[in-house]
N, C-alpha and C positions, 0 to 999 in steps of 0.2 A: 580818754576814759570812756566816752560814748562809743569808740569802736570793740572795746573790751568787754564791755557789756550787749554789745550787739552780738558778737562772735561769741560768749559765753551763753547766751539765748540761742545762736543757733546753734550750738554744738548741746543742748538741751532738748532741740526739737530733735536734730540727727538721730540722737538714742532712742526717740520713740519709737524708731522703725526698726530697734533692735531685735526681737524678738521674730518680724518677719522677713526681714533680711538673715537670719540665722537660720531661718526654716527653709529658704531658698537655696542656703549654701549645702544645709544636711542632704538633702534633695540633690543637688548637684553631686555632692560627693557618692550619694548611690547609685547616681547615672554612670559614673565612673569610678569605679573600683581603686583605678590606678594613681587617683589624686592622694596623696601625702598631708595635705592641708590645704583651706581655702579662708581667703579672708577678704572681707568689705572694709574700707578705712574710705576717710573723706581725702580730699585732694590736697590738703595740708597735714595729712599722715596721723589725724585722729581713729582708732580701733574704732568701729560700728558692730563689727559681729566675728567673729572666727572661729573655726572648727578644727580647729589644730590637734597634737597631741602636747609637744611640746608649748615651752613657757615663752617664744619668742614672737608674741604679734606684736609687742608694740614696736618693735626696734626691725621687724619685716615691715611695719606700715610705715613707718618713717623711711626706710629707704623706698621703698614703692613713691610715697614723696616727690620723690629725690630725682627717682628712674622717672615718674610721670612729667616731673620739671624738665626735664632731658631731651623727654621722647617729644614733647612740647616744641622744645625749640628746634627739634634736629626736623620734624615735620613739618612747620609752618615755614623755618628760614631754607629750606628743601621745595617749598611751594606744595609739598604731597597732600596740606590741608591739614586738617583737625585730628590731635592723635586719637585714634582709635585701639591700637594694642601695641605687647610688645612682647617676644618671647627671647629668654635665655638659656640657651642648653649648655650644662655644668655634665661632670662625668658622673654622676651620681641623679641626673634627671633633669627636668623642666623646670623653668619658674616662667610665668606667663600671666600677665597685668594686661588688663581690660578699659578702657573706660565705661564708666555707670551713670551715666549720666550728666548734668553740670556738674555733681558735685562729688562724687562718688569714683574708687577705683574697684576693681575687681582683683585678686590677687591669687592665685591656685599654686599649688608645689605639686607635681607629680613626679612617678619614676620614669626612667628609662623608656619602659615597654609600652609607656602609654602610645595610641595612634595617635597623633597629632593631630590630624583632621576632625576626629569625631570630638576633642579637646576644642578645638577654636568652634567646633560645633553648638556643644550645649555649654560653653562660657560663653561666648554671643548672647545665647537666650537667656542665658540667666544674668549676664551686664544687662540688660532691657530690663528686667525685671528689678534688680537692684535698683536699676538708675530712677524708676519710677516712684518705687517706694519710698527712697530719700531724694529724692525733687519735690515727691508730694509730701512729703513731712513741712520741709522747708516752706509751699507752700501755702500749709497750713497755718506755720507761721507767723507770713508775712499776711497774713488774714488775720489775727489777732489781733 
């Protein structure tokens, strides 16, 4: 019970940083034209911000999840260290997960043409940016 209520409290503070985690991704996506969607969710696959068109973030942020449980393990029992990213190229584009933080994933869909480089470029800075703003949410928190 007191875990349910602890996680129900932080998944309370996460949202406060909706608003500018959503400003960081709009921003993101002007820097690159070629992003399709980007989306913020926490490491347990809660939605924090996204900029999509279509209606599928929660079920992108659940597998983001899923990939980050993965990349997790293939990284650490690999010895390469702490996940840091991961990209998937489909025939139809990019999809490319970030970490943001402790607590945070970064998530972007672009096309084809995008340059890749200048993509791991300002998703980099903008995972810093995420990660901060919900770390510092969090805590805020655990200040209360």
């Amino acid at each position: 019970m007191r875990r349910a209520l602890r996680l129900r409290a932080e998944r309370r503070q996460l949202m406060t940083a909706e608003a500018e985690v959503l400003g960081e991704l709009r921003r993101l996506r002007a820097r690159l034209p070629q992003l399709t969607g980007a989306l913020a969710a926490s490491a347990d696959g809660l939605v924090l911000a996204h900029d999509t068109v279509d209606g599928a973030a929660e079920s992108v942020a659940a597998l983001t999840a899923a990939a980050l449980g993965v990349g997790r393990r293939l990284t650490e029992s690999t010895g390469q260290g702490g996940f840091r990213e991961l990209l998937v190229r489909g025939e139809a584009g990019y999809v490319a997960t970030y970490a943001a933080g402790g607590s945070a994933v970064l998530t972007l869909l672009a096309e084809p043409r995008i340059n890749v480089g200048r993509l791991h470029l300002e998703a980099r800075r903008s995972s810093l940016r995420i990660g901060d703003l919900v770390d510092g949410a969090l805590e805020r928190r655990d200040l209360v």
